[in-house]
N, C-alpha and C positions, 0 to 999 in steps of 0.2 A: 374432531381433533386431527384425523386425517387429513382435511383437506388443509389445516392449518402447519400442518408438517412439509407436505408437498410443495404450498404456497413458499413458506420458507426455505427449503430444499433450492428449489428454481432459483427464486432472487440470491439465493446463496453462488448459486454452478453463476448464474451471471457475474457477479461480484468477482469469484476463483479466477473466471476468463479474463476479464478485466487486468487484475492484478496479473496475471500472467503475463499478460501482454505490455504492459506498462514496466514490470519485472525485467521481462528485453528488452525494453526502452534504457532501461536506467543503468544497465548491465551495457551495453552499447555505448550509451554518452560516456560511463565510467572506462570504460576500456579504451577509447578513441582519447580523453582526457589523457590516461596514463600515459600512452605513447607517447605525447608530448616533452617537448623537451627543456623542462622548468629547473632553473636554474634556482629559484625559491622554493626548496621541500614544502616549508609549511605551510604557502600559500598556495603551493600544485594541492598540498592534501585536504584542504582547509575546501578547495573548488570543488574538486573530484568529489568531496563528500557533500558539500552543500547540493548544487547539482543532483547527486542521488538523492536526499533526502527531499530537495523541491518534488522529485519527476513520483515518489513514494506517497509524498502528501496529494499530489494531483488524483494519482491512484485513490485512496483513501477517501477522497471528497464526491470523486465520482461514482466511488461506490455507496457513500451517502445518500447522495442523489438516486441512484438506482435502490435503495432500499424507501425511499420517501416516493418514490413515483408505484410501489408495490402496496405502499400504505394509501395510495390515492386508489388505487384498482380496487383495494380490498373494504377501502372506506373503516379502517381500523380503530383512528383515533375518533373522538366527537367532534361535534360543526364548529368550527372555526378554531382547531387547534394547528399551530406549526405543526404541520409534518415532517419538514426536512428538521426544524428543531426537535422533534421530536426524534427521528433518525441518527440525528445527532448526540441525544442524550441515551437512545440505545446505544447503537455502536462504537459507541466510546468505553462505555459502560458505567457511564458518571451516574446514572437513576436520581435523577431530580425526584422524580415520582409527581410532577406537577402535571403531567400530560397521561392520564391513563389509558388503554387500549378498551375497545369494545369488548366485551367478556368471552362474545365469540370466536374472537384474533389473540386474545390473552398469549401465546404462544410464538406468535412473531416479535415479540419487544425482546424475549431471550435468547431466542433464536439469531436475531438483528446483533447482541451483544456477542453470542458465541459469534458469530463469523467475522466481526470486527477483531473479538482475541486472536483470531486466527491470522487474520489479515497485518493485524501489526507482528506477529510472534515472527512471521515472514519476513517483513520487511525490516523486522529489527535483524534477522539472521544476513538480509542480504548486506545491509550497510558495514553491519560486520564481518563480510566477505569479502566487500568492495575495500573497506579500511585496510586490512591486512595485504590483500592483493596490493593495493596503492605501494603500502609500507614496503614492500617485500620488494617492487621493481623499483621503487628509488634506491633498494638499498643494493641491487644486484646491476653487475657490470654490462653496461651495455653491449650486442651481439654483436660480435665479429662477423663483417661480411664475407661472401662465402671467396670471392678472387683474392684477398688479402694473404699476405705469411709476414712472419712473426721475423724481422731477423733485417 
């Protein structure tokens, strides 16, 4: 059980890294978007957000991957099963229950599902971060340069 902890542990910190860094990806595009100077709110908010959500799902997919290339090293599931489909109905947490794990890995399939809750519970806060930001400086007057007076 141990080593099926650790094993999950690891493919988990990888995953954390992942999204972190994809996290300042999408915080970055969303930022450089806002500045922008969109004369259509709802299609500036409509980008800004889509945008975020592609560069989140990218995130997401590649941690997939990285939890199906974990189940390749650990030989989890049985011979000739999808793995990444399999990755995929963990981390999501959808449990087909069509693909079961080796009894010895039993612990990675739930594990796979906790860090995907985690991974979207994230990315659902940042886009609701990026929304509000967006909302907030369309709706706030643009900065007065600093050599300008008023008069």
């Amino acid at each position: 059980m141990l080593i099926q902890l650790l094993v999950g542990l690891a493919i988990s910190a990888v995953c954390i890294v992942i999204h972190a860094f994809l996290t300042v990806g999408a915080v970055k595009i969303a930022r450089a978007a806002v500045t922008l100077n969109a004369s259509y709110r709802a299609l500036h908010l409509a980008t800004v957000m889509t945008a975020t959500a592609f560069v989140l799902m990218l995130a997401h997919m590649v941690e997939i991957f990285v939890w199906s290339v974990g189940y390749v090293l650990t030989k989890v599931a049985p011979e000739g099963a999808s793995l990444v489909y399999f990755a995929f109905v963990n981390y999501t947490t959808l449990g087909y229950g069509d693909v079961v794990p080796r009894p010895e890995w039993r612990l990675l399939g739930p594990m796979t599902a906790m860090n995907g809750i985690l991974m979207f519970g994230w990315s659902t806060a940042l886009i609701f971060q990026v929304l509000l930001k967006t909302i907030d400086r369309q709706q706030s007057p643009p900065p007065q340069s600093v050599g300008s007076s008023a008069g």
